[in-house]
C-alpha positions as MATLAB code, in Angstrom:
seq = 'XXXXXXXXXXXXXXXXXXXXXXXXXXXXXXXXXXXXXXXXXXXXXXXXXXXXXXXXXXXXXXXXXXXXXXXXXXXXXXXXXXXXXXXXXXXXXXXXX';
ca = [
      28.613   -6.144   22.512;
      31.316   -5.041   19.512;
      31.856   -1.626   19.232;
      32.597   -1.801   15.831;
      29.700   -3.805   14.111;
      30.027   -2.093   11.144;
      34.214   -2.106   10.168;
      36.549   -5.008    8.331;
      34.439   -8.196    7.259;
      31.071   -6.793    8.960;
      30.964   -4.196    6.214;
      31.652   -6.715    3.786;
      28.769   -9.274    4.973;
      26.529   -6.105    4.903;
      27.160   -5.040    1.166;
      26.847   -9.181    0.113;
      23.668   -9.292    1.677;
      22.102   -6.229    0.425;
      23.545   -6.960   -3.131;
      22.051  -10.348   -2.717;
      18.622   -8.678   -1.535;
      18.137   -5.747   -4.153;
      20.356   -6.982   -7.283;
      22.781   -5.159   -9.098;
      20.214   -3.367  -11.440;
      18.066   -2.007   -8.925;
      21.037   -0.426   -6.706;
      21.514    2.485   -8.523;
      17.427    3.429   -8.508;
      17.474    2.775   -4.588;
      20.583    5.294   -4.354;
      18.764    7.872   -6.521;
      16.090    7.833   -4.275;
      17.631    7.921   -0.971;
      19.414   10.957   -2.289;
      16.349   12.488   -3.667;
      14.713   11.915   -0.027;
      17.831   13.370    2.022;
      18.009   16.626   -0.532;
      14.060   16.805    0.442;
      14.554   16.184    3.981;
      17.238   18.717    4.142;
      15.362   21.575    2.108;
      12.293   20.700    4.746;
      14.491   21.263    7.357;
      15.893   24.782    5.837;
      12.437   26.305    5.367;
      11.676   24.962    9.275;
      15.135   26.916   10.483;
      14.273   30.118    8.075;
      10.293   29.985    9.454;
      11.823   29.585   13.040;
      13.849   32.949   12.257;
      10.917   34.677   11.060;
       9.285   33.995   13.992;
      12.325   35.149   16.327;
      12.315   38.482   14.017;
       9.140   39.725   15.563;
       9.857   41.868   18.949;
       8.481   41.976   21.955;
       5.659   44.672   20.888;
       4.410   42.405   18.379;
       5.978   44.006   15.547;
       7.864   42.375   12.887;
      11.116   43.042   12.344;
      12.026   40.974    9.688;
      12.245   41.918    6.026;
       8.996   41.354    3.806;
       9.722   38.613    1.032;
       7.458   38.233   -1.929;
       5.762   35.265   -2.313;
       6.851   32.679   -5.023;
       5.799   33.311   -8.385;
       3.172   31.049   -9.026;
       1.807   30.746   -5.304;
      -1.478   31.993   -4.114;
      -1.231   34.140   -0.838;
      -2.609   32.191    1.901;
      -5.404   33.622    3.396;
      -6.962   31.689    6.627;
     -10.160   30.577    6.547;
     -13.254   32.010    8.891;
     -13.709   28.810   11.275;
     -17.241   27.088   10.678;
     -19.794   27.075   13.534;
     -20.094   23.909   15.828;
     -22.915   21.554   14.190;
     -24.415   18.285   15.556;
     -26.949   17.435   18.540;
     -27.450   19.785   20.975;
     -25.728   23.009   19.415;
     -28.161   25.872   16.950;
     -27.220   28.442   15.040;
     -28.509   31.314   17.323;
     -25.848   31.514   20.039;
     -28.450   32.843   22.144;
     -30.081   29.431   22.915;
];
């Protein structure tokens, strides 16, 4: 197997083809939007990393050390929701039964 598939006239055949494939009009859109998706993809990736350091900022007591941030202007706080009793055969409302 080549260890170079994609250097000197490989290359080449590859940009033909996809030229061939998408068209000269439509390769600028398809750049556009494989940049828009990597900027996403890398601003998804910063929030995991800064969550992930949040997380590491609470010590071993349970306390968190990190420093409060507001939340976005604009954003509701999130508040979780109660979780809803089990329903379907066999289960009741009085958890006595």
């Amino acid at each position: 197997m080549p260890s170079n598939l994609f250097a000197g006239p490989h290359l080449w055949i590859l940009l033909i083809v996809i030229l061939l494939l998408f068209g000269a009009a439509k390769l600028p859109a398809l750049a556009k939007s494989m940049g828009q998706s990597a900027r996403i993809f890398k601003g998804e990736m910063k929030a995991m990393k800064d969550d992930g350091s949040a997380a590491d900022a609470t010590d071993v007591t349970g306390q968190n050390t990190a420093t409060p941030t507001a939340p976005a202007a604009g954003t509701a706080p999130s508040i979780a929701a109660e979780p809803a009793p089990p329903s379907g055969p066999g289960t009741s409302a009085d958890p006595q039964r």
